[in-house]
C-alpha positions in Angstrom: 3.5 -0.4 2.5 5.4 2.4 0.7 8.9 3.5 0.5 10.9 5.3 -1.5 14.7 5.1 -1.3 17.1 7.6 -3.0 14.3 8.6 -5.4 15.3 11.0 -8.5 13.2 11.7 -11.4 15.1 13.9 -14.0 12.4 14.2 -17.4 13.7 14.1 -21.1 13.0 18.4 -21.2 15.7 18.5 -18.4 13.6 19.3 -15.3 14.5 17.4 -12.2 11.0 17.0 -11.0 12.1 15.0 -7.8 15.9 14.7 -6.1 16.8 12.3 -3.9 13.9 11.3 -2.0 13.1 9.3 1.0 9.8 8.5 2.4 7.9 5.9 4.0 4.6 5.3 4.8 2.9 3.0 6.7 -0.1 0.9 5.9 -3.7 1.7 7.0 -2.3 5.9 7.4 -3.6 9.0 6.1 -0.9 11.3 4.5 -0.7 14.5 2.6 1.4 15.4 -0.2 1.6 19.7 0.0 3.4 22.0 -2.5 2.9 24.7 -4.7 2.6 23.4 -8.8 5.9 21.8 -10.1 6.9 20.5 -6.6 7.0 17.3 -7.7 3.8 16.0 -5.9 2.2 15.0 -9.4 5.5 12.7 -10.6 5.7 11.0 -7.1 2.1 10.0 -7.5 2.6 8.6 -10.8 5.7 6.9 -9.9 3.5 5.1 -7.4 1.1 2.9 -10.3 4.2 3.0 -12.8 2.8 5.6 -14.9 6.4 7.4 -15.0 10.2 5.5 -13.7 12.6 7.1 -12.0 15.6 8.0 -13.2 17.4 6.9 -9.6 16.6 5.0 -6.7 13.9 2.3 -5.5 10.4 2.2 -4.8 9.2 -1.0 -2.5 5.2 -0.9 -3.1 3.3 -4.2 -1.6 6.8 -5.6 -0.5 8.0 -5.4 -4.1 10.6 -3.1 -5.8 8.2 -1.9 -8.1 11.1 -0.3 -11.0 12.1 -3.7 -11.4 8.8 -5.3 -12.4 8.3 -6.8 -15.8 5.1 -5.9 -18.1 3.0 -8.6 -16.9 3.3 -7.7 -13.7 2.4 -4.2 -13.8 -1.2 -4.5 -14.1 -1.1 -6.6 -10.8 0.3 -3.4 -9.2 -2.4 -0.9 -10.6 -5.3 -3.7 -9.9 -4.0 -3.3 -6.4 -3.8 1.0 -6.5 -7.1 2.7 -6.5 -6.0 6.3 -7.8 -8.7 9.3 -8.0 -8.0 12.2 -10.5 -8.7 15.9 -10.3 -10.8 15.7 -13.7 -12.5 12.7 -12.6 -12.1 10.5 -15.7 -15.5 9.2 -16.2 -16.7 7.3 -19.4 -19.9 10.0 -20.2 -21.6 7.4 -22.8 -21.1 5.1 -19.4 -23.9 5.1 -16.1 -22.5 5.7 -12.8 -23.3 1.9 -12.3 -21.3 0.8 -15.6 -18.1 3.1 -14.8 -17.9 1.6 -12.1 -18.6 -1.7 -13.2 -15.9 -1.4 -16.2 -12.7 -2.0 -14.1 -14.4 -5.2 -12.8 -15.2 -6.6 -16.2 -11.9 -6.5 -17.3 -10.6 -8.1 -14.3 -13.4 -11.1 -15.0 -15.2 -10.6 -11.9 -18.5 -12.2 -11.7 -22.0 -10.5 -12.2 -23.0 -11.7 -9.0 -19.6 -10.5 -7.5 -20.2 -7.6 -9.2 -23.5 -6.3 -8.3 -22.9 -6.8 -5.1 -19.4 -4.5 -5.0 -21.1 -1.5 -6.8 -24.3 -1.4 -4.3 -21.8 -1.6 -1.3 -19.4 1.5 -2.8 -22.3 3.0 -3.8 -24.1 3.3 -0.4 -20.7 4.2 1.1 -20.2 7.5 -1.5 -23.7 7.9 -0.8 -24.5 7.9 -4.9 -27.0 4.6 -5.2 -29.4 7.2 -6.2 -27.5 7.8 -9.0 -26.6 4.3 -10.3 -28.5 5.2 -13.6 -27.6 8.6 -14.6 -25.2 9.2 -16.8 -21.6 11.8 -15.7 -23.1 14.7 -17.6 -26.2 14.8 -15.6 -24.7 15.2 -12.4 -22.7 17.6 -10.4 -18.9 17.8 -9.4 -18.5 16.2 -6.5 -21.6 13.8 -7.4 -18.7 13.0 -10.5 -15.9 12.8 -8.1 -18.1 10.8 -5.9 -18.4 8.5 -8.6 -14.5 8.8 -9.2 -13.6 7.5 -5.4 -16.7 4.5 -5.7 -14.8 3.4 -9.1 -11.1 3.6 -7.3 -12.6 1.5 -4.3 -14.4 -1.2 -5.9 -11.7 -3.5 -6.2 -11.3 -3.0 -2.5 -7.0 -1.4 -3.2 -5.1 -1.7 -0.5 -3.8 1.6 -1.6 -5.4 5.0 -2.6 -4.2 7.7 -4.5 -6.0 10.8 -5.1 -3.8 13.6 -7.2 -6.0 16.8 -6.1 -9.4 14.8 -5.8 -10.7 18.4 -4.3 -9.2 20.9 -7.1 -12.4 21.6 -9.2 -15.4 21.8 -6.1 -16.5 23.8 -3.8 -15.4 24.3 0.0 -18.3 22.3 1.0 -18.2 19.7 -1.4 -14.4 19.4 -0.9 -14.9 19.0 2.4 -17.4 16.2 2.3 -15.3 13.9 -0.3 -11.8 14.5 1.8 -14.1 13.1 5.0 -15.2 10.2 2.6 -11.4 9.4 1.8 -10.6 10.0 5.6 -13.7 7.1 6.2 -12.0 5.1 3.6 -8.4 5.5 5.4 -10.2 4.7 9.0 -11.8 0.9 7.1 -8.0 0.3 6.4 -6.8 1.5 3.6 -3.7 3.5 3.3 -4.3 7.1 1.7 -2.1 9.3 0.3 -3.5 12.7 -1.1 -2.0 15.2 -2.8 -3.3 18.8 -2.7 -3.0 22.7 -2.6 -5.6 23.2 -0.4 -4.3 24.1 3.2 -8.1 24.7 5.2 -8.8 21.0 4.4 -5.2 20.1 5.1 -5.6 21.9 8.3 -9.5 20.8 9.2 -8.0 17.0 8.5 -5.2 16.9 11.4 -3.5 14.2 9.4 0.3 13.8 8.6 1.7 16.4 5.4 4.6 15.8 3.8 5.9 19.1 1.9 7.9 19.2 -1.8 9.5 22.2 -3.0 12.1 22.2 -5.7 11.9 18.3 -5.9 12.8 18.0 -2.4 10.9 16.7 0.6 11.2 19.9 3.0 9.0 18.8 5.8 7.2 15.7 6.9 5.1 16.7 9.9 3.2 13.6 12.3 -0.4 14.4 12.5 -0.4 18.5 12.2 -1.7 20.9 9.6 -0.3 23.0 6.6 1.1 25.8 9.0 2.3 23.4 11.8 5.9 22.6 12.4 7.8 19.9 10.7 9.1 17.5 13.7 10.6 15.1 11.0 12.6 16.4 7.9 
């Protein structure tokens, strides 16, 4: 599904936000991406739906080297990325049912087609309570709810959420990284990136660790605090 090969991503200012990495992971898995702020774990996420290029290196997404595509064929790419942010990134003159429905207009799906993808990503996030309220009226994690419904929708192969947990609550955190785990289990392959090590812990999941740039452990299925058995 996703591999990076000899990786380096050095930014205008100077900073060497990532160096040399070398990661792979597998399709349909569950992985962590641990490190304290300006590890690198924001750049490798963007790298991943062509948001930043690396300065180095290869990046095979969906089979295809994805620093070599062409501008036509980058929006194919991020059709087939879901990717939840930290801020959540809801259009507030928008319904829940409309921002969720706006990535599917522009793709031309049908009305029918459509209807019938919001009510099922709706009952799965547990918001078709909420398909008429506008962002404003709701909580948090009701908004990040929204956030993950909106990134599944076009049923992605591959989910990225870049701290999806960084402005709730323990319990609210914990409920949307068990949605994202439920999403994981139907098939799709997860990769989150976060600072929080209970959840990381709680999840049991694989965690691969940046400092300095550098993948400095990779550890199969064990928390935060567990030792690396890969590096």
């Amino acid at each position: 599904m996703i591999r990076f090969v000899n990786i380096s991503k050095t930014y205008s200012t100077g900073v060497k936000a990532l160096v040399n990495i070398n990661l792979e992971i597998e399709p349909g898995s569950f992985t962590f991406l641990v490190g304290t702020t300006g590890s690198g774990k924001s750049t490798l996420m963007r790298l991943l739906f062509r948001e930043e290029l690396a300065s180095s290196g290869e990046i095979w997404v969906f089979g295809k080297n994805i620093e070599n595509l062409t501008r036509h064929e980058v929006p194919v790419l991020r059709q087939q990325t879901g990717v939840i942010f930290q801020d959540f990134k809801l259009i507030p003159q928008k319904t829940v049912w409309e921002n969720i429905a706006f990535a599917l207009e522009i793709m031309g799906v049908s009305k029918k087609e459509q209807n019938s993808r919001i009510e099922s990503v709706l009952e799965l996030t547990n918001m078709s309570q909420y398909a008429h309220t506008f962002p404003t009226q709701l909580s948090g994690g009701e908004q990040q709810r929204v956030s993950v419904a909106r990134a599944i929708v076009n049923k992605p192969p591959l989910l990225l959420a870049d701290e999806p947990t960084g402005n709730l609550d323990p319990d609210t955190s914990w409920e949307i990284m068990k949605l994202l785990s439920k999403i994981s289990a139907a098939g799709t392959t997860v990769l989150v990136s976060t600072h929080n090590k209970h959840l990381v812990d709680l999840l049991q999941r694989r965690v691969v660790k940046l400092d300095k740039g550098r993948i400095v452990e990779d550890t199969l299925e064990g928390g935060y605090n567990q030792r690396a058995r890969r590096k």
